[in-house]
MARZA-206108 format. One record per residue (C-alpha): residue number from 1; residue in one letter; x, y, z. Coordinates in nm, 4 decimals. Example, Ala and Ser with C-alpha at 12.3 -4.5 7.8 and 13.67 -1.06 7.14 Angstrom:
// residues 2
<drense><pos>1</pos><code>A</code><x>1.2300</x><y>-0.4500</y><z>0.7800</z></drense>
<drense><pos>2</pos><code>S</code><x>1.3670</x><y>-0.1060</y><z>0.7140</z></drense>
This chain:
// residues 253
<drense><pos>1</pos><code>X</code><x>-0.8844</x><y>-6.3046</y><z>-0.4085</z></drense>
<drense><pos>2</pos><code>X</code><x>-1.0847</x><y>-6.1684</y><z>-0.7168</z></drense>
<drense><pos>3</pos><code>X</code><x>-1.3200</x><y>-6.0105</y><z>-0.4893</z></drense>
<drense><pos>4</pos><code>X</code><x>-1.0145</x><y>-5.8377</y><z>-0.2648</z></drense>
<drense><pos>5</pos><code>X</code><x>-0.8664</x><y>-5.7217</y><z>-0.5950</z></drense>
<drense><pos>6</pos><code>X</code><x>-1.1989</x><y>-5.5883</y><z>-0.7399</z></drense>
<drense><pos>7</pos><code>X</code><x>-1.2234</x><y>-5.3891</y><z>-0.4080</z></drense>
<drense><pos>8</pos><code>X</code><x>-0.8889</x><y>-5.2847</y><z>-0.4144</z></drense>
<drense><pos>9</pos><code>X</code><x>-0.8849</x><y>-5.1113</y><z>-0.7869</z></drense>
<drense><pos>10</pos><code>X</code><x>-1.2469</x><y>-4.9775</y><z>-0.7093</z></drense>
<drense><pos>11</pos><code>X</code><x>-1.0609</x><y>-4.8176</y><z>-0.3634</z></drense>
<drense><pos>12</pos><code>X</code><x>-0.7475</x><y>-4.6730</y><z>-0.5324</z></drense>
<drense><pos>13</pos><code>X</code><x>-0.9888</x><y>-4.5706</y><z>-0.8217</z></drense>
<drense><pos>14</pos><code>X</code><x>-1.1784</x><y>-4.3743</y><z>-0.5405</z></drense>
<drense><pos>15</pos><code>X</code><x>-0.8629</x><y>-4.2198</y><z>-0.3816</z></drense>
<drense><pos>16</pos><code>X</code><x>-0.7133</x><y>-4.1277</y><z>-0.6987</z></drense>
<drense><pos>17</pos><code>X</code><x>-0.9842</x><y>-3.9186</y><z>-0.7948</z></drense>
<drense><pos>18</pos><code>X</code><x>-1.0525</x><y>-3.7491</y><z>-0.4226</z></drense>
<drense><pos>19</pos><code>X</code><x>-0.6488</x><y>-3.6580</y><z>-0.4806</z></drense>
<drense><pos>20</pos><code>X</code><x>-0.7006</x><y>-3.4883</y><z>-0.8331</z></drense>
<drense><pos>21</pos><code>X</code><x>-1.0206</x><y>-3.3504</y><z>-0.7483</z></drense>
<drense><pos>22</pos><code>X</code><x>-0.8351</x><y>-3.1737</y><z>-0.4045</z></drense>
<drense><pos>23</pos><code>X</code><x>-0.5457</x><y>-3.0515</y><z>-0.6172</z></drense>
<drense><pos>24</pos><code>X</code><x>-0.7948</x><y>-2.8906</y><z>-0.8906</z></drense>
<drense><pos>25</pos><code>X</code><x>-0.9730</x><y>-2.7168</y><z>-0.5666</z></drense>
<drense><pos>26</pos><code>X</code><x>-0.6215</x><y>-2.6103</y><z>-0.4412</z></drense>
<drense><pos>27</pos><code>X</code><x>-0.5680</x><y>-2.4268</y><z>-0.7659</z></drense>
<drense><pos>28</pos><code>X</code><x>-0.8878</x><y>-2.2867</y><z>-0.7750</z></drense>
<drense><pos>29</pos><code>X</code><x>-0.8780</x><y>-1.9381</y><z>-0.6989</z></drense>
<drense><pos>30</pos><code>X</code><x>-1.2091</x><y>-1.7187</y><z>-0.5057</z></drense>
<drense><pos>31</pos><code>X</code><x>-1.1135</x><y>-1.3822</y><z>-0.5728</z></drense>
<drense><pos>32</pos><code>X</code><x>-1.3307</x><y>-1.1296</y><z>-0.3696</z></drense>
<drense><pos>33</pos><code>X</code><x>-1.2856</x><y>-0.7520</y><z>-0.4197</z></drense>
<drense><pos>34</pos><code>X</code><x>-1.3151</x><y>-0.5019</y><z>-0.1554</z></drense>
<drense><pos>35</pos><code>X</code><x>-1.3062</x><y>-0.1276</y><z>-0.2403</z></drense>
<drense><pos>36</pos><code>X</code><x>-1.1753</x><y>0.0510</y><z>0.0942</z></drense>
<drense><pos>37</pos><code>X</code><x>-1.1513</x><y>0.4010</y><z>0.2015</z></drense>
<drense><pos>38</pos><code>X</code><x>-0.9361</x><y>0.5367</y><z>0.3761</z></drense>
<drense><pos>39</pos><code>X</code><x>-0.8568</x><y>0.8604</y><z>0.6171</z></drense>
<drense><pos>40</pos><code>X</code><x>-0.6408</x><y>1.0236</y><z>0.8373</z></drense>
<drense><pos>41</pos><code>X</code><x>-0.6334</x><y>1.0019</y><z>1.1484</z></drense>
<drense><pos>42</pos><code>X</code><x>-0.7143</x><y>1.3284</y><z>1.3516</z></drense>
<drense><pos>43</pos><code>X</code><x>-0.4408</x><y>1.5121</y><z>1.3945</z></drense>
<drense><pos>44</pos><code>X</code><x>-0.2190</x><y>1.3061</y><z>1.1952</z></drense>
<drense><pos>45</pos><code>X</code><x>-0.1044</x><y>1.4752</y><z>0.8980</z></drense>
<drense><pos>46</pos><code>X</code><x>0.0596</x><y>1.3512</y><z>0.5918</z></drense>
<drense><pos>47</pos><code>X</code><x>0.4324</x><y>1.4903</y><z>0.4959</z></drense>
<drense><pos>48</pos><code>X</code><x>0.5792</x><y>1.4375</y><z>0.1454</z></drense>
<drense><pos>49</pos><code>X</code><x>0.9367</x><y>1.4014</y><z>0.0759</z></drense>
<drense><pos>50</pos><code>X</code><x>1.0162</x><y>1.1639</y><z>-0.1778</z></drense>
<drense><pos>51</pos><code>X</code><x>1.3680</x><y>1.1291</y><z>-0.3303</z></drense>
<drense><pos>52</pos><code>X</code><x>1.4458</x><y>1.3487</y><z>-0.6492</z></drense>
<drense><pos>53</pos><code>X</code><x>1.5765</x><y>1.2540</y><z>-0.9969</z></drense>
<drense><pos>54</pos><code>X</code><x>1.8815</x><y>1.4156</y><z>-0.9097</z></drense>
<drense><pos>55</pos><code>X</code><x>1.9574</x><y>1.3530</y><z>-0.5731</z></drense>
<drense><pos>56</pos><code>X</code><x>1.9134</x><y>0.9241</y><z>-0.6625</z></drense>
<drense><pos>57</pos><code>X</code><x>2.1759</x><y>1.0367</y><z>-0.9615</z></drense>
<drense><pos>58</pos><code>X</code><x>2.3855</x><y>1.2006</y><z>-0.6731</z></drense>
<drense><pos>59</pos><code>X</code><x>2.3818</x><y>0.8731</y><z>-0.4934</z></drense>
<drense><pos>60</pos><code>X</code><x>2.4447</x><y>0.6217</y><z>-0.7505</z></drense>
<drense><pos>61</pos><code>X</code><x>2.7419</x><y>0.8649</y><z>-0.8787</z></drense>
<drense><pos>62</pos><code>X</code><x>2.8718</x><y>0.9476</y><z>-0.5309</z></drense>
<drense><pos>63</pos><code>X</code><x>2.8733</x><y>1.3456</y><z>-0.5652</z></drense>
<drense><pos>64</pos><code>X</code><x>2.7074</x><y>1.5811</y><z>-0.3620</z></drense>
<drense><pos>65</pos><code>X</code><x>2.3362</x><y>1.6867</y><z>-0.5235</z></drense>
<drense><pos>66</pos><code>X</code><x>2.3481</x><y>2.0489</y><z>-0.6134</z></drense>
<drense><pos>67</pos><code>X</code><x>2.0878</x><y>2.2611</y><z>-0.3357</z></drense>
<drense><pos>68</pos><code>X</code><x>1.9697</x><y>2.5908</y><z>-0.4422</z></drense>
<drense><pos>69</pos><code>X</code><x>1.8629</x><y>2.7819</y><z>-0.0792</z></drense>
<drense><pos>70</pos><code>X</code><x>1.8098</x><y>3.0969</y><z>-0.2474</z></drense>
<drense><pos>71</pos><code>X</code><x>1.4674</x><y>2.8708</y><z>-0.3676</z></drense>
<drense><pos>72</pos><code>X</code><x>1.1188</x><y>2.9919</y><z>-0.2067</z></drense>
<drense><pos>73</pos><code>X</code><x>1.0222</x><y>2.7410</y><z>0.0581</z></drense>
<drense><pos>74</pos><code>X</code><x>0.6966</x><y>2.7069</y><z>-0.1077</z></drense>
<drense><pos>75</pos><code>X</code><x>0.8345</x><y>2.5939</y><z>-0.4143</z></drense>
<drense><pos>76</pos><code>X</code><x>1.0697</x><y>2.3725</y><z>-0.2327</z></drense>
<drense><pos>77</pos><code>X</code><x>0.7627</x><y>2.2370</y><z>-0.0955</z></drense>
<drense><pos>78</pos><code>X</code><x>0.5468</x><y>2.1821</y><z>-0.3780</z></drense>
<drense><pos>79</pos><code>X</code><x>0.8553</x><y>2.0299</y><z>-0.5870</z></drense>
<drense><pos>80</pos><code>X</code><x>0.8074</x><y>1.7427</y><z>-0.3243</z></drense>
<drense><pos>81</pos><code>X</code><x>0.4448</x><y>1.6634</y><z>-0.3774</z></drense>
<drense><pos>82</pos><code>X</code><x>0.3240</x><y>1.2881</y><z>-0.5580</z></drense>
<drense><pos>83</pos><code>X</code><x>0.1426</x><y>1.3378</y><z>-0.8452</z></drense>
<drense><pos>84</pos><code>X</code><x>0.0104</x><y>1.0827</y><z>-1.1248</z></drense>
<drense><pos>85</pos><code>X</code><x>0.0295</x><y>1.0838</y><z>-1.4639</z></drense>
<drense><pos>86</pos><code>X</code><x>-0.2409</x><y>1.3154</y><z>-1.4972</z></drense>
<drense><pos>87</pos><code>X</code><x>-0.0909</x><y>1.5599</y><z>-1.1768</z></drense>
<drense><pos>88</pos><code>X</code><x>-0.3415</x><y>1.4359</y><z>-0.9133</z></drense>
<drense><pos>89</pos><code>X</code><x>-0.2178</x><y>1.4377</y><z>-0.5656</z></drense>
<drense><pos>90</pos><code>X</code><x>-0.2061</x><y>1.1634</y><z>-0.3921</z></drense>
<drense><pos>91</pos><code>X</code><x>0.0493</x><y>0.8792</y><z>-0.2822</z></drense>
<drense><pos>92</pos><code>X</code><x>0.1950</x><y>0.5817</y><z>-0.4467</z></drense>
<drense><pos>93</pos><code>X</code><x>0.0466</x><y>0.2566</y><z>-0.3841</z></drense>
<drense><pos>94</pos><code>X</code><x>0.3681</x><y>0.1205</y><z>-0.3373</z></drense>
<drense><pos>95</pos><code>X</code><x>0.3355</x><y>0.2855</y><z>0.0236</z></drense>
<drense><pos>96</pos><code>X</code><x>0.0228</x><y>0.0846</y><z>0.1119</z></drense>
<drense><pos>97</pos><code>X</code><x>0.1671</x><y>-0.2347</y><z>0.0169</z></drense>
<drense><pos>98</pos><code>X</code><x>0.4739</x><y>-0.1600</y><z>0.2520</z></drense>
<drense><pos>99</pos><code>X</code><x>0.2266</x><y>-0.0716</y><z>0.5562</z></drense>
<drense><pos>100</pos><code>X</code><x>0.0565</x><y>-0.4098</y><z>0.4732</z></drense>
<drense><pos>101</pos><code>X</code><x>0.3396</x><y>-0.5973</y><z>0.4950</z></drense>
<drense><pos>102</pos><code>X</code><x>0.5378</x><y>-0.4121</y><z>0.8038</z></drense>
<drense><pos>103</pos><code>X</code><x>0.1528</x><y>-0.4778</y><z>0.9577</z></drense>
<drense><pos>104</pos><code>X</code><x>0.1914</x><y>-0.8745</y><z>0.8807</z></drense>
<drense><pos>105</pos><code>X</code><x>0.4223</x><y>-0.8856</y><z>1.2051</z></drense>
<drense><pos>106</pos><code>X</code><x>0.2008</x><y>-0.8174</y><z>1.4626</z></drense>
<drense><pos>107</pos><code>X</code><x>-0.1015</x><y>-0.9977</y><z>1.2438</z></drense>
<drense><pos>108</pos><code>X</code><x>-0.1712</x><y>-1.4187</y><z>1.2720</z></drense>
<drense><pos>109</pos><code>X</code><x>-0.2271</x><y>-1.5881</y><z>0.9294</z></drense>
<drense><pos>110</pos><code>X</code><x>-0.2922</x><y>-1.9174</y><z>1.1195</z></drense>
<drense><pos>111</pos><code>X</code><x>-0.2177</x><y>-2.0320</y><z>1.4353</z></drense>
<drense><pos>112</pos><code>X</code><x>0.1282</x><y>-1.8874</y><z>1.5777</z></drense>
<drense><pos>113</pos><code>X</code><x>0.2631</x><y>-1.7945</y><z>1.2032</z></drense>
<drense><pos>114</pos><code>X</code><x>0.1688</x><y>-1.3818</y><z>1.1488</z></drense>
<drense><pos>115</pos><code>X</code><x>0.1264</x><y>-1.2819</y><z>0.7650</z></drense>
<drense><pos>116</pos><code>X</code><x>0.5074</x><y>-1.1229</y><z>0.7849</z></drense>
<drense><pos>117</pos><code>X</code><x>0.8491</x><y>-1.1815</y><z>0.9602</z></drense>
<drense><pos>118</pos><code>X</code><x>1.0755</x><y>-1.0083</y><z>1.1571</z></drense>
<drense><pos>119</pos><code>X</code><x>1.3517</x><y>-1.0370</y><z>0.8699</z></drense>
<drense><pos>120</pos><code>X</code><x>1.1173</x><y>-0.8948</y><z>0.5832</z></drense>
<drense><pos>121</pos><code>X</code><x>0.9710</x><y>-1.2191</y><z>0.4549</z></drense>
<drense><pos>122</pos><code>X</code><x>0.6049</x><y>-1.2373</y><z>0.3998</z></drense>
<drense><pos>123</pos><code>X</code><x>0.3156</x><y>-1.4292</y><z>0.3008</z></drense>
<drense><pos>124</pos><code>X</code><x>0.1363</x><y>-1.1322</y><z>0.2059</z></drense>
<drense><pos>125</pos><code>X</code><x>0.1399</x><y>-1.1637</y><z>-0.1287</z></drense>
<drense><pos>126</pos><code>X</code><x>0.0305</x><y>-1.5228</y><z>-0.2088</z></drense>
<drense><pos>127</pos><code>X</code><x>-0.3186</x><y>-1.4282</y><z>-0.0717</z></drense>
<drense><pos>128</pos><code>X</code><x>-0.3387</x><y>-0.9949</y><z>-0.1023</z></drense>
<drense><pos>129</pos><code>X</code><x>-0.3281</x><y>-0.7715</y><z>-0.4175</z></drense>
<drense><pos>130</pos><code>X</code><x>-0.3625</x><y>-0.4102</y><z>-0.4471</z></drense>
<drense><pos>131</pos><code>X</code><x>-0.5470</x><y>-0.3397</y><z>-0.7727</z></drense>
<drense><pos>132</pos><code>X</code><x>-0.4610</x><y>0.0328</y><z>-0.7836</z></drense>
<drense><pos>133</pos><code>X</code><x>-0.1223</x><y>0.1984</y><z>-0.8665</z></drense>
<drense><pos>134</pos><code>X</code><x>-0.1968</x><y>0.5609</y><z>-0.7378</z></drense>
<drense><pos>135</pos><code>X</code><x>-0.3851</x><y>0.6386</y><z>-0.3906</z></drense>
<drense><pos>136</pos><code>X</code><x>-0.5481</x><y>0.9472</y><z>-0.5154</z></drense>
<drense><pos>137</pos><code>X</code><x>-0.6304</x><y>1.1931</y><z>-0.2458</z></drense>
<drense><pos>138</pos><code>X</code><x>-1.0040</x><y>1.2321</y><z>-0.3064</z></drense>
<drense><pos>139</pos><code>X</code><x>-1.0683</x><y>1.4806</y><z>-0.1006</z></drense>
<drense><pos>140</pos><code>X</code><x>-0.8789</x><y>1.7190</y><z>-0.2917</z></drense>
<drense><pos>141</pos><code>X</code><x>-1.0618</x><y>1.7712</y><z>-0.6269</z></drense>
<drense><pos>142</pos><code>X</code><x>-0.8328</x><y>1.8480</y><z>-0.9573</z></drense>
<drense><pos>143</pos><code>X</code><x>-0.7308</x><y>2.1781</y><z>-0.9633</z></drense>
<drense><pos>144</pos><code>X</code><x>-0.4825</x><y>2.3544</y><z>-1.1884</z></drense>
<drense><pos>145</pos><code>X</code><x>-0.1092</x><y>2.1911</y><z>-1.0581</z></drense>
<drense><pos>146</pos><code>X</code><x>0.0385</x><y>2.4833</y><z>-0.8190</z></drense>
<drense><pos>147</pos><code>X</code><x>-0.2475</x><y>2.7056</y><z>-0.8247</z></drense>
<drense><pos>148</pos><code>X</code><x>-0.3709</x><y>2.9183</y><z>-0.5694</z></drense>
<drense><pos>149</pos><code>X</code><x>-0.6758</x><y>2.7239</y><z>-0.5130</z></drense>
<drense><pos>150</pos><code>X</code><x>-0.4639</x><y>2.3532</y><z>-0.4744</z></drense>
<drense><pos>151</pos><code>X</code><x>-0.2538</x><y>2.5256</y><z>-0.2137</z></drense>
<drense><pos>152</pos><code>X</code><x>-0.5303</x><y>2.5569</y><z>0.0159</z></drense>
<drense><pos>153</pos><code>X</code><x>-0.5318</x><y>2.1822</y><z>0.0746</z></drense>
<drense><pos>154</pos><code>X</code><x>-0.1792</x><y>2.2027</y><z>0.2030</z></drense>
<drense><pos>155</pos><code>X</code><x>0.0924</x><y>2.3665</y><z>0.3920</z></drense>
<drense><pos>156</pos><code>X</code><x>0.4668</x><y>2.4589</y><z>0.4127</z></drense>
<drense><pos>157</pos><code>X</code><x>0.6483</x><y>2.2274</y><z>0.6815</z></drense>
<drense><pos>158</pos><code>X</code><x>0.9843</x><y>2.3366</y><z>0.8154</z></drense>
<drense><pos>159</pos><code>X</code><x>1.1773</x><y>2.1235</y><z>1.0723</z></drense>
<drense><pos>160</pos><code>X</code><x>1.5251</x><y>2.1151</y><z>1.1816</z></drense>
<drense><pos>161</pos><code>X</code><x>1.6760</x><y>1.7052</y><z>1.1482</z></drense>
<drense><pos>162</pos><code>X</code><x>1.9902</x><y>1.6020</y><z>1.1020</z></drense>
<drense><pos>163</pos><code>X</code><x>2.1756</x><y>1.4662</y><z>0.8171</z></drense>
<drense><pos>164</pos><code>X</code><x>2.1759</x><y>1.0825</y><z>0.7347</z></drense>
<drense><pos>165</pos><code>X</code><x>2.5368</x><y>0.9903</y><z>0.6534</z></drense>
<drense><pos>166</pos><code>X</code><x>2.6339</x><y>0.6073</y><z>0.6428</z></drense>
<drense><pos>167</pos><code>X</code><x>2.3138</x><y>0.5322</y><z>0.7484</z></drense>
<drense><pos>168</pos><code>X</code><x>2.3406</x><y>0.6485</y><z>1.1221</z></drense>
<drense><pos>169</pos><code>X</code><x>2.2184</x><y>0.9883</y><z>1.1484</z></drense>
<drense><pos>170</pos><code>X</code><x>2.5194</x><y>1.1302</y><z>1.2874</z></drense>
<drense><pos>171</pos><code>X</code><x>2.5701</x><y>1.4232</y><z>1.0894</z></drense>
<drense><pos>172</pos><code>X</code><x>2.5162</x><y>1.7983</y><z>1.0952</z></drense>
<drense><pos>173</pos><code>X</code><x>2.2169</x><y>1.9988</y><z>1.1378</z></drense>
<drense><pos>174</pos><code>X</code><x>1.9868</x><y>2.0522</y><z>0.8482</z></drense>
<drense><pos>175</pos><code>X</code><x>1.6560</x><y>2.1951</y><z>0.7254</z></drense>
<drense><pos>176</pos><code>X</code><x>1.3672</x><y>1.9303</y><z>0.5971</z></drense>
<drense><pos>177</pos><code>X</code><x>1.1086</x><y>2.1382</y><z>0.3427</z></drense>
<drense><pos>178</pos><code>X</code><x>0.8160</x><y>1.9037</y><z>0.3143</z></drense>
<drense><pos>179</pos><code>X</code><x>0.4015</x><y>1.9689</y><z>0.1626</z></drense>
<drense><pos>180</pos><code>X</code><x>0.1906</x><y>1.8821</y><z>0.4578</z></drense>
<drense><pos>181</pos><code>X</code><x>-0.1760</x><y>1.7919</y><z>0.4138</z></drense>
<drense><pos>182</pos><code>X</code><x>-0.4007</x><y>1.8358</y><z>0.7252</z></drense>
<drense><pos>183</pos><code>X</code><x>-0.6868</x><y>1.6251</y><z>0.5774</z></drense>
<drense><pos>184</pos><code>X</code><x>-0.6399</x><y>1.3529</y><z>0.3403</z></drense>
<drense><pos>185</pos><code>X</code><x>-0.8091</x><y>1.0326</y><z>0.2711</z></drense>
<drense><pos>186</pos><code>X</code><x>-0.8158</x><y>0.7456</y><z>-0.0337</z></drense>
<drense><pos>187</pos><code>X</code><x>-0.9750</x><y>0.4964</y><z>-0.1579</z></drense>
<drense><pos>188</pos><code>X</code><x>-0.8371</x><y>0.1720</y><z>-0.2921</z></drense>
<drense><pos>189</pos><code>X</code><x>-0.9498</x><y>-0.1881</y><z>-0.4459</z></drense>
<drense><pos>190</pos><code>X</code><x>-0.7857</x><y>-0.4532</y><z>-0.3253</z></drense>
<drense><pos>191</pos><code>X</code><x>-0.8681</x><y>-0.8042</y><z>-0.4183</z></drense>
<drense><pos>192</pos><code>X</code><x>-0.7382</x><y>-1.1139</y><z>-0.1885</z></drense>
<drense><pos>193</pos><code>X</code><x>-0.8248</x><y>-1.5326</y><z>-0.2515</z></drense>
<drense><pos>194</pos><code>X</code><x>-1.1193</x><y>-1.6307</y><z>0.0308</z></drense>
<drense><pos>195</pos><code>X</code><x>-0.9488</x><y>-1.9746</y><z>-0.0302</z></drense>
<drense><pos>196</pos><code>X</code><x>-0.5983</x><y>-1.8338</y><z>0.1670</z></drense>
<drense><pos>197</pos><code>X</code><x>-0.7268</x><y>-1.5876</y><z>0.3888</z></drense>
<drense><pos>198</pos><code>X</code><x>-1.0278</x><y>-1.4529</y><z>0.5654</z></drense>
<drense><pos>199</pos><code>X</code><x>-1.1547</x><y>-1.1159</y><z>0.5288</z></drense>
<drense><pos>200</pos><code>X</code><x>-1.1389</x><y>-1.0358</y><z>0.8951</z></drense>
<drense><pos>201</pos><code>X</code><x>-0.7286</x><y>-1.1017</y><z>0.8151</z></drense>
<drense><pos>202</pos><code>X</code><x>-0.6926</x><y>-0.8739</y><z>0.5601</z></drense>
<drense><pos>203</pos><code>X</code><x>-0.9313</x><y>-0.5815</y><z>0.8180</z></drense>
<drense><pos>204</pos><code>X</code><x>-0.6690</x><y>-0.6547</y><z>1.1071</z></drense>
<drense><pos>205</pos><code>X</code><x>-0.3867</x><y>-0.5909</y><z>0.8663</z></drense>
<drense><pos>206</pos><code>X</code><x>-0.5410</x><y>-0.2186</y><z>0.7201</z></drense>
<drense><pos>207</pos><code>X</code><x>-0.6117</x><y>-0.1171</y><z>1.1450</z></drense>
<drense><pos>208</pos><code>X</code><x>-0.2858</x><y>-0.2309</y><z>1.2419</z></drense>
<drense><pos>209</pos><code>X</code><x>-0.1155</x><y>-0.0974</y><z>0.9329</z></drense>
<drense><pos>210</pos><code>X</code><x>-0.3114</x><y>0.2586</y><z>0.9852</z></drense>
<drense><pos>211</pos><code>X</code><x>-0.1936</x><y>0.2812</y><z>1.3311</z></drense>
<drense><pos>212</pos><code>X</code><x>0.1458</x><y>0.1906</y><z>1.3854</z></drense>
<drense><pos>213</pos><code>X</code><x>0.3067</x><y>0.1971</y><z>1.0485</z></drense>
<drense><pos>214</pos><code>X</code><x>0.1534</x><y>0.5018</y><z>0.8492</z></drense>
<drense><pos>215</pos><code>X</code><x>0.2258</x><y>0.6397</y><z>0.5016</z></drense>
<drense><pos>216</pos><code>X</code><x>0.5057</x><y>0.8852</y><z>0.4045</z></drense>
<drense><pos>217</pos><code>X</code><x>0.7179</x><y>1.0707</y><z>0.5718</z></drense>
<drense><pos>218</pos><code>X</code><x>0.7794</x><y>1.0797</y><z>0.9179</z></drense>
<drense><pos>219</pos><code>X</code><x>0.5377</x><y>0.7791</y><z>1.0105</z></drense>
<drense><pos>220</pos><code>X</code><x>0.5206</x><y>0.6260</y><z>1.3217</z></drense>
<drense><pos>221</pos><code>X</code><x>0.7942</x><y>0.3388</y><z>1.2270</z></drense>
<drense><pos>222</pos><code>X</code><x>0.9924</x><y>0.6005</y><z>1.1350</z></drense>
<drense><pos>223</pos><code>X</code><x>0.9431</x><y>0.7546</y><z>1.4962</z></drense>
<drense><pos>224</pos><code>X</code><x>0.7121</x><y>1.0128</y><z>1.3839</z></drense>
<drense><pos>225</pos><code>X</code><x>0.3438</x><y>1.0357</y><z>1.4388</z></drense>
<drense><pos>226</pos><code>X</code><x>0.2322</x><y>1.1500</y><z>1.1147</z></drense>
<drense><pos>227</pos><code>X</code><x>0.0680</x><y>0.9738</y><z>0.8185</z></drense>
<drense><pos>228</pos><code>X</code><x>-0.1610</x><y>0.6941</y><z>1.0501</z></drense>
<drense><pos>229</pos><code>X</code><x>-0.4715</x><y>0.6128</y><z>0.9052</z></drense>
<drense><pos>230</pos><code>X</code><x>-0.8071</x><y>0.4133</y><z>0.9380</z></drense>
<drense><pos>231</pos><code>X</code><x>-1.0321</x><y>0.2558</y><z>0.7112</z></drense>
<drense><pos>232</pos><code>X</code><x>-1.3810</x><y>0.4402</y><z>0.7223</z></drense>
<drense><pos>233</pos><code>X</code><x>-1.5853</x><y>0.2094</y><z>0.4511</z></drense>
<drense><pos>234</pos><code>X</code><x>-1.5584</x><y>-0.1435</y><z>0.3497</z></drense>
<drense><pos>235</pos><code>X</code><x>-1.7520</x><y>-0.2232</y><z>0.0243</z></drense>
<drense><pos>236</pos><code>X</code><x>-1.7575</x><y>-0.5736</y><z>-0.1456</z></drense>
<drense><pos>237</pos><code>X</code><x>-1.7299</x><y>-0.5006</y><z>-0.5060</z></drense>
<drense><pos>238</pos><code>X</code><x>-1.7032</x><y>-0.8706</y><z>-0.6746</z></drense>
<drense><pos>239</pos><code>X</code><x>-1.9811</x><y>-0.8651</y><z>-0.8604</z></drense>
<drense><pos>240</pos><code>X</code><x>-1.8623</x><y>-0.5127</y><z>-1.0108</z></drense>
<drense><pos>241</pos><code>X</code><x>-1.5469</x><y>-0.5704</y><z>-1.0904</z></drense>
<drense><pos>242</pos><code>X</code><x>-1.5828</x><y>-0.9183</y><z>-1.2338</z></drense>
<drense><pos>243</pos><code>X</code><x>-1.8732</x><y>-0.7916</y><z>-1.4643</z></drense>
<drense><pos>244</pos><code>X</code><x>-1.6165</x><y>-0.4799</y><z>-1.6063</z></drense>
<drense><pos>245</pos><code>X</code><x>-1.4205</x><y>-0.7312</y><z>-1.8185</z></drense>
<drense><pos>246</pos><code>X</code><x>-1.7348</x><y>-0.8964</y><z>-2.0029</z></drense>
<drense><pos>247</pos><code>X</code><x>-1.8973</x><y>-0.5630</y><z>-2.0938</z></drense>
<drense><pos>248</pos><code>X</code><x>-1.5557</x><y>-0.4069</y><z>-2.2287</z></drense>
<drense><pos>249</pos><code>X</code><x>-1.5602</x><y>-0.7551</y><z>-2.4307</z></drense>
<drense><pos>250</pos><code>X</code><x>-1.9177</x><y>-0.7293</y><z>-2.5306</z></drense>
<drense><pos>251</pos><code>X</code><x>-1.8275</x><y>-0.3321</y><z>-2.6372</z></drense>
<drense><pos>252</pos><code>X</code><x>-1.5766</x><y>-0.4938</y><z>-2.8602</z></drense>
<drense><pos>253</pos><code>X</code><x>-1.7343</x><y>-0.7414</y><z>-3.0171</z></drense>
């Protein structure tokens, strides 16, 4: 019996520690950071149109927003394009993460379950972050804002649509004023847990995401063909990324 019990509180001594030792793993995270760029797709412009100050005013207070036609198209045009704090063109990363996530449908996690749902849910997040808040156009260097020299990267785009009331489409004939850009391309850090996910994952997601979800305006699951995408580099950057914090602490020590 002695023996049995010495056995027995050597075995649960065992187990007990295999069980903290796997939870301590589970909450380890292996961060890995990938820097990927990012271009159009031939052919497959981007359109800006994102929704003004005034017109999200109009909405929330249920008036009509005030529309000045006697405006120049171009400056209709270029009132519409994303800039950053610092007026760089570009796209908000907000964008990217949506793509990601609309990709996650078609894209297995494990076995039958894809990263996202059909009713918006995801596991996305518990494995993916985008470090970046800005996509930054880097073909396009900085110019002055509205010059002549920035408007060669970009073009006036004038379609007819209709107007979106209740949600349905169904009303009259309008005019859409949007910046196009030809050629555009971006390059973003994104880091993601090797513990969750593996890389190959996270490349399915970007090709998928590229191709039949886009960025901006018109995009293809909007029923346009504009904004698609593909990644043209893929370039760990761990090592660089985990080394920034401990010089900017050795600079201020």
């Amino acid at each position: 019996m002695a023996l049995a019990f010495f056995f027995s509180e050597v075995d649960c001594s065992v187990f007990i520690n295999c069980i903290l030792a796997g939870c301590k793993l589970k909450r380890r995270l292996v961060m890995k950071y990938i820097r990927v760029k990012c271009r159009g797709i031939e052919d497959s412009s981007v359109l800006m149109d994102p929704m003004s100050q005034e017109m999200k005013i109009a909405i929330l207070r249920k008036t009509p927003a005030p529309v000045v036609r006697d405006k120049p198209l171009e400056q209709m045009a270029a009132e519409k394009i994303y800039r950053d704090k610092d007026g760089t063109i570009g796209l908000p990363a907000a964008m990217l993460r949506k793509c990601l996530v609309m990709a996650g449908t078609k894209v297995p996690l494990r076995g039958r379950t894809n990263v996202s749902r059909a009713d918006g849910s995801t596991e996305l997040f518990s494995f993916l972050w985008i470090v970046d808040k800005f996509l930054v156009f880097s073909n396009i260097p900085k110019l002055e804002k509205d010059g002549e020299e920035e408007k060669k990267y970009w073009q006036v785009s004038v379609v007819a649509g209709k107007q979106n009331q209740n949600g349905k489409g169904k009303g009259g004939a309008t005019v859409i004023v949007r910046p196009e850009f030809q050629e555009w391309e971006f390059t973003v850090t994104i880091r993601y847990d090797e513990t969750r996910v593996n890389e190959e994952v996270i490349k399915k997601l970007f090709t998928e995401g590229g191709l039949t979800q886009g960025l901006a305006a018109w995009r293809p699951n909007c029923g346009g063909d504009h904004g698609q995408f593909k990644y043209v580099e893929w370039v760990d950057v761990t090592a660089e990324m985990v080394a920034a914090p401990a010089k900017e602490k050795a600079v201020a020590a």
